[in-house]
N, C-alpha and C positions, 0 to 999 in steps of 0.2 A: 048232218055233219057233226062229227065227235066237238063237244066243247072245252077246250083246255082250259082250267081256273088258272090263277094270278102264283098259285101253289107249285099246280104243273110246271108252266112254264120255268116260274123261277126254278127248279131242277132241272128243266131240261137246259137253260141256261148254263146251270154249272157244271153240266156235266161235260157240256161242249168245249165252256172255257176254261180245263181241266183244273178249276175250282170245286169240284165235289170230292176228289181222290189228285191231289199230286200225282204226275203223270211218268213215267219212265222212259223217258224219249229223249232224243238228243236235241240239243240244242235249236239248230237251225231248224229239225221237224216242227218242234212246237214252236216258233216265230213262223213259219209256211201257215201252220193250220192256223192260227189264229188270224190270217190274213195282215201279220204287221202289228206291232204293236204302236200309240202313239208315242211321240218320241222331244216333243220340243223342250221338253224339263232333261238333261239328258241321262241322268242317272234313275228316273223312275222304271223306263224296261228292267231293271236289274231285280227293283222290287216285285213289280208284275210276275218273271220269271221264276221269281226263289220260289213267291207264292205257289207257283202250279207245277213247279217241277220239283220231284224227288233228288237232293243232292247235288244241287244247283252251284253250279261253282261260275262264278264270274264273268275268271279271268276267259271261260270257255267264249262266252260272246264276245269279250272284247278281240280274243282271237281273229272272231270271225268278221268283226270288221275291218281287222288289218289286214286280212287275208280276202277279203272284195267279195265274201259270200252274203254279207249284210249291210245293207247302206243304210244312211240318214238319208229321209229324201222329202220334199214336199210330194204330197201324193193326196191319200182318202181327204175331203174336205177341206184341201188347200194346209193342213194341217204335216206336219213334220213328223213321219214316220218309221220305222224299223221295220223295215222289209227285206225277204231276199232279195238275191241280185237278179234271179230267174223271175219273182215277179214284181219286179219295177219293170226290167225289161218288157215284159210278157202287156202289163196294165197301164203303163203310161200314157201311150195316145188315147188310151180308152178313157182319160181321166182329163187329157187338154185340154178340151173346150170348158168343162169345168173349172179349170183351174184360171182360165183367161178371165171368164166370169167374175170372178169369187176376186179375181184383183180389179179387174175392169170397177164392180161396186163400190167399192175403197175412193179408185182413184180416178175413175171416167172423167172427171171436171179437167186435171193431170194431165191426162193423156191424151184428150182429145185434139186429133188433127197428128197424133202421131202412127206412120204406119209400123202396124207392131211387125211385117212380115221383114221388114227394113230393120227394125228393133231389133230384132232375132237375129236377123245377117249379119248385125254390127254385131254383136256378141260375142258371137262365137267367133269373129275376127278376133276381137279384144282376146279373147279367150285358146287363139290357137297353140300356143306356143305349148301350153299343157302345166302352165304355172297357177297353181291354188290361190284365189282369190278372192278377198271380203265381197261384203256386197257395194259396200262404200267404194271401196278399188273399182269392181267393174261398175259404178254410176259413175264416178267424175271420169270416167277415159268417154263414156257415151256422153256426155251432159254437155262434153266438146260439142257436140253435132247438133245434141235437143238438149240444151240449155231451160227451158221454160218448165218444164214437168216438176225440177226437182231431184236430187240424186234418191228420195225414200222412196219416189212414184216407180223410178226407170228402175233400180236394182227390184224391188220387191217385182215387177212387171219380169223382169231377165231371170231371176232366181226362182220365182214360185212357178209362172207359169211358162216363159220361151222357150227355155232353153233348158233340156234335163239333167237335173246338178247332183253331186253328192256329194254332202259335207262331210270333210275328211276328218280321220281322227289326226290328231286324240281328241277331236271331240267323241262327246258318246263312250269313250273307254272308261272303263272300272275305276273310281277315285282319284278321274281325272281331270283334268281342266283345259280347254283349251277355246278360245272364239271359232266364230265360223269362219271356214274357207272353204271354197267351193271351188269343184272342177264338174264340167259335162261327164255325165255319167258314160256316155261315148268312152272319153281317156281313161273314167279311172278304171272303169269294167273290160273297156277294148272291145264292144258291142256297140253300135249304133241300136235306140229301143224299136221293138217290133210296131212295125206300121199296123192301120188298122187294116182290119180284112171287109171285104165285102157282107162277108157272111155273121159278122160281128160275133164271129168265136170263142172272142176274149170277154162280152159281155154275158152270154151262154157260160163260161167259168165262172166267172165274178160271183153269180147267181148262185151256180152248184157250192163255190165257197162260202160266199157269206152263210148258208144253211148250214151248212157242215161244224160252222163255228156258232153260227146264231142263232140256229132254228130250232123252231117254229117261230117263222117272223111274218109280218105281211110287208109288200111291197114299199109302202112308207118306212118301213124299218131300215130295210135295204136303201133308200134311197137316203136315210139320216146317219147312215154308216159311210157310204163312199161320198156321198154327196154329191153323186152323177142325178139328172133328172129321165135322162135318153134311157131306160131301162126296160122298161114294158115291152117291146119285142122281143126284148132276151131270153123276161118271164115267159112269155105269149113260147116262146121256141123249148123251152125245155118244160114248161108245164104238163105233158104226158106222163114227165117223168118221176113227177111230185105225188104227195100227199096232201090233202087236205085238212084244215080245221077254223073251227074256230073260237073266240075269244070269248070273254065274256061282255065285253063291248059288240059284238058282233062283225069283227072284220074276219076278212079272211086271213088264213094263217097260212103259208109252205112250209113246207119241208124235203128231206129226202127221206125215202123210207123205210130205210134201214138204219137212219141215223136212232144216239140214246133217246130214250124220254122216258126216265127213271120214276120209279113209283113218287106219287108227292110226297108220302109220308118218309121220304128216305130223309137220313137225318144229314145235315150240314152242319162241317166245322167251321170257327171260326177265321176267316181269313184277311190278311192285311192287305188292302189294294191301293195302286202307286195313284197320285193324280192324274185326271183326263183316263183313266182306263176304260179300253173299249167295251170291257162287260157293262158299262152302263152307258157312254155316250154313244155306243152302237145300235141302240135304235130310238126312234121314234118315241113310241111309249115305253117307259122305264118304268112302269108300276110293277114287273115282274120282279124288279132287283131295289127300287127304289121309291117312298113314299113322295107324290108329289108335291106335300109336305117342304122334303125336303132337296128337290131336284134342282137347286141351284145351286146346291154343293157339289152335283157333277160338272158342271162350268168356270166354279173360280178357283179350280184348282188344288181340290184340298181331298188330300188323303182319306181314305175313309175304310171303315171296318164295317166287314159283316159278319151278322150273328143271323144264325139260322137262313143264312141267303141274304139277308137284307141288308142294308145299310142303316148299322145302329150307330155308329160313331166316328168321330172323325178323328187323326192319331198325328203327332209332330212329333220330333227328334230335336230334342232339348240339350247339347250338349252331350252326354252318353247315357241319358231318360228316356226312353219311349214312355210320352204323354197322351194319354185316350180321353177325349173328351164325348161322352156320350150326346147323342140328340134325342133319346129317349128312354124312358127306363129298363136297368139290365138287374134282371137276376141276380141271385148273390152269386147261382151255378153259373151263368153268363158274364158275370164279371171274371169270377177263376178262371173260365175257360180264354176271356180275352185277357187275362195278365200271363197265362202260359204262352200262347202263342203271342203276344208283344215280347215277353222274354227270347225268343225265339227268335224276330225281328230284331230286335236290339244286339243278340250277338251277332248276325249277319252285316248289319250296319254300322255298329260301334263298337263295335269288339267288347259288349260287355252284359249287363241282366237286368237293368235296371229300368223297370216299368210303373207309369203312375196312372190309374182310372179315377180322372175326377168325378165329381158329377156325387 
C-alpha cells in the first residue's frame, strides 16, 4: 500500500480546500464542497472564502443567507456552522443523536429526570407561531414547566440539539451585527429535515464528502470532522469505492479516486485562514497542516497563517494594521511574501494596506 508523507498530504489538503489555487466557483458551490464552513465567530466564513475563492465579493454570501440558501445552524460537532439549506436538510437527523450527546455531557446532572421527547414537544409549541427567538426567550416560556435545569441547560438542550433551528440574519451578514434569534429551520426553509433512511444514504454521502474535501483521511479523521461516532457501516458500504493509503504513522488512509493529490513538491502560497477553520480542526491528526507543537492554536481561536502549507503564524486586526505574529522563524522571502498577501487581507477587511510581521 502506497505511503503518503506529511508532504503529500499536506497538498492534497490544499488542494481539496481550494487553498492551493483560489478557486473560480460560485459562492454557494464552494460552501457545498467544503461541507460548511465553521461559523460561531460570525464574520470569519467571509475570511475563509476571500481566502479560496478568486474575487470573492461579500455581499454574495450575505445574499445568500437572506435569500435561505445558507444557514447558520448547529450541526458538524455540535459546533455552529454555514451550510446549505439542501444539506442541513439532507444531514441533520444524521447528526441528532450526536448532537443530544454532546449537550447531554455538559448538562446530564441538569437534565436528568427531564423527558427530552416532551422537551422537543414544548418547543416547538413555544415556537409555533413562527416568531424569531433568543435562546433566553425560548428557556423561561419552558422553565414554566421544568423550572429546575436552568434556562442555560433547557435553551442550549432546544437550540443545539431538539429542535432544528436557524439563526437568522443579520446575524452572519457582511459588517454586521446582530444577536442570535432563532427559528425551526422547518419555517424558515418551509421543509421539514429529511428523516433517516433505513439504508443510511446520508451517511454513505457524508463519507463521499468529507473525501472530496479532506481526503486522504482515515476514519478517525472523519469522525473529528462531523463528530458522528455511528460511521463504520457507511465506510464498510462504500469502501469498494475508495482507494487506499497509508501514512507514515501507519493508519489507513481513503479516499476517492479520482480526487487531486498534487505532486508534494508543488509550491504553496501564502494564505490567511479565519479562526476554528475546518482545514485544520477537520481532522484528527493535524500534522499534515499543523505542528503539534502548535495545535492548540487551532482551539482557542486564533487566526493563523500559512507558509508553505503550514501554520507559521498567527495574524490580528489591529484597528486598520493587519498584525502577524509569527510561531516560528520566516524567511526574509517568507516574510515579503506574508506582508503582500496580509496587504491583501487588510484591504478586504479595513479598507486599507497596512501590515505589521513582528517577531
Amino acid at each position: 500500500m502506497t505511503v503518503l508523507d506529511t508532504r503529500a498530504l499536506n497538498r492534497a489538503t490544499l488542494a481539496r480546500q481550494l487553498l492551493l489555487d483560489r478557486a473560480d466557483v460560485p459562492v454557494l458551490d464552494a460552501v457545498a464542497h467544503l461541507g460548511g464552513l465553521q461559523a460561531q465567530e460570525p464574520q470569519e466564513p467571509f475570511v475563509g472564502l476571500w481566502s479560496r475563492l478568486r474575487a470573492f465579493d461579500p455581499k454574495v454570501l450575505s445574499g445568500l443567507l437572506v435569500d435561505r440558501k445558507v444557514v447558520r445552524t448547529h450541526l458538524m460537532r455540535r459546533t455552529v456552522h454555514l451550510v446549505t439549506a439542501e444539506d442541513v436538510l439532507a444531514w441533520r437527523s444524521r447528526h441528532e443523536a450526536m448532537l443530544r450527546q454532546k449537550v447531554l455531557g455538559v448538562y446530564r446532572r441538569e437534565l436528568d429526570g427531564v423527558d427530552l421527547g416532551e422537551l422537543a414537544e414544548a418547543a416547538r409549541a413555544v415556537m409555533s407561531d413562527d416568531e424569531p427567538r433568543t435562546m433566553s426567550e425560548i428557556a423561561r416560556a419552558l422553565a414554566e414547566r421544568w423550572p429546575a435545569p436552568g434556562p442555560r441547560a433547557l435553551g442550549e438542550m432546544v437550540i443545539a440539539a431538539l429542535v432544528p433551528m436557524a439563526q437568522l440574519p443579520p446575524r452572519g451578514l457582511w459588517r454586521a451585527k446582530g444577536g442570535v434569534r432563532n427559528l425551526p429551520l422547518s419555517s424558515w426553509l418551509g421543509r421539514e429535515v429529511d428523516p433517516l433512511a433505513a439504508d443510511d444514504v446520508v451517511g454513505r454521502a457524508l463519507v463521499r464528502r468529507y473525501l472530496a474535501a479532506f481526503g486522504p483521511a482515515a476514519t478517525a479523521d472523519l469522525r473529528a470532522w462531523s463528530g458522528v461516532a455511528g460511521l463504520p457501516a457507511a465506510v464498510k458500504a462504500v469502501r469498494e469505492e475508495l482507494v487506499s493509503f497509508r501514512d507514515e504513522r501507519g493508519r489507513e488512509l481513503l479516499d476517492l479516486p479520482e480526487a487531486p493529490r498534487p505532486d508534494p513538491d508543488t509550491p504553496a502560497p501564502v494564505r490567511f485562514l479565519p479562526a476554528f477553520d475546518n482545514a485544520i480542526l477537520g481532522y484528527d491528526d493535524r500534522t499534515r497542516i499543523i505542528d503539534d507543537a502548535h495545535r492548540l492554536l487551532s482551539v482557542a481561536g486564533e487566526r493563523v497563517v500559512l507558509v508553505d502549507g503550514r501554520v507559521a503564524a498567527t495574524w490580528t486586526v489591529e484597528t486598520d494594521t493587519v498584525a502577524v505574529t509569527p510561531v516560528r522563524r520566516l524567511s526574509r522571502a517568507d516574510r515579503a511574501a506574508v506582508a503582500e498577501e496580509g496587504r491583501e487581507v487588510a484591504a478586504f477587511l479595513v479598507d486599507g494596506d497596512r501590515v505589521r510581521v513582528d517577531g
